[in-house]
C-alpha positions, 0 to 999 in steps of 0.5 A: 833389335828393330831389325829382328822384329822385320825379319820375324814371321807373325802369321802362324798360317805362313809358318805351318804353310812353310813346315808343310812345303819343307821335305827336311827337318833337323832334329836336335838331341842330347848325347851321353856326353852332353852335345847335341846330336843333330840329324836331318829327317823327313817330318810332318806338321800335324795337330801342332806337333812334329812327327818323324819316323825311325829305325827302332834302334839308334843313337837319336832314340837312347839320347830322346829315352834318356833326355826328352828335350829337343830342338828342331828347325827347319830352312831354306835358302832362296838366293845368295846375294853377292857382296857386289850387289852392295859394294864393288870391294867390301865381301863381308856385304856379302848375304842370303834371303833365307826362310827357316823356323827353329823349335824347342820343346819336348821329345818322346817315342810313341808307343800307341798304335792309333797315333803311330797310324796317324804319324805314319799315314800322314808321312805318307800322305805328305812325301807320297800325295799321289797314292800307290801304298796301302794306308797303315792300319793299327793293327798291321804288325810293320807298325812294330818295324818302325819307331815314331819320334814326336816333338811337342813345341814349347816355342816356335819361332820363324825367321824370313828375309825377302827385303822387307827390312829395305826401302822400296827403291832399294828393294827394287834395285835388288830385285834387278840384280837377282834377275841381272844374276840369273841363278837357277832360283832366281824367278822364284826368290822374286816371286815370293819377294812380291815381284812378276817378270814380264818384256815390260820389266820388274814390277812390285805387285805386293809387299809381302809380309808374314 
């Protein structure tokens, strides 16, 4: 229990900072046999609401008619640690440094045009910053080409693991073996953990938490 308040993120701002970095979400509904559906999608984070565009015709869309509840979460994957990081023979030591955000709330079509614009310009805006699209307006007929799923929070809730729940010593020590390891990640999990690479070494310049 102690151990999943560490990994608990507290700021809200660091998880709407997160949900705006991510490029894909998974959506969870509820099919005609009473399984849930789970498809990726793009997604943005605005008015504290999740938006995602759509086909207008799929199977998502009549399991979100017929049962508005939804789940919705987000991750992302900073490093795999080796179960050699820990012990030389024990693989169940094996673990991965993690960031991700899970949702459960309610989920419907809309149907206004002002909102369906806001949705789509803000899709826009997110996966396209550099411009180069004429922005959607509610009076534009394409708007009937495409469906627009929100999904209202009832609970949000972010999870990370970046060594905080570790002793400083040990902190350290597995910041050497992720730089000793080398993956393509590498640099960037020891930067968001608090640490600079220099010729000097590994160094801890904050201790980060959310």
């Amino acid at each position: 229990m102690q151990l999943l308040g560490k990994l608990e993120i507290k700021s809200k701002k660091k998880i709407i900072e997160f949900l705006n970095s991510e490029s894909t979400g998974r959506i969870a509904t509820i099919d005609t046999d009473g399984f849930p559906q789970i498809i990726p999608m793009n997604f943005v984070f605005i008015n504290d609401v999740i938006y995602m565009h759509s086909h207008i015709r799929g199977e998502k869309l009549e399991n979100i008619k017929r049962n508005g509840k939804a789940g919705f979460e987000v991750d992302r994957s900073l490093e795999f640690l080796p179960s050699y990081f820990f012990d030389p023979t024990d693989a169940s030591l094996a673990d991965t440094l993690y960031i991700s955000v899970v949702m459960k709330g309610m989920c419907e079509i809309i149907e206004d045009t002002k909102e369906k614009t806001l949705a789509l310009n803000s899709l826009m805006k997110k996966y396209q910053p550099e411009g180069g699209y004429e922005p959607m307006d509610p009076k534009m007929e394409v708007l009937n080409e495409v469906a627009v799923i929100k999904v209202t929070p009832h609970t949000m809730r972010g999870k990370y693991k970046i060594g905080q729940n570790l002793r400083p010593t040990e902190k350290l020590e597995l910041a050497k073996n992720i730089f000793k390891r080398n993956s393509k990640t590498a640099r960037n999990t020891l930067k968001i953990m608090g640490f600079s690479v220099s010729d000097d070494g590994i160094k801890l310049e904050k201790d980060v938490e959310w």
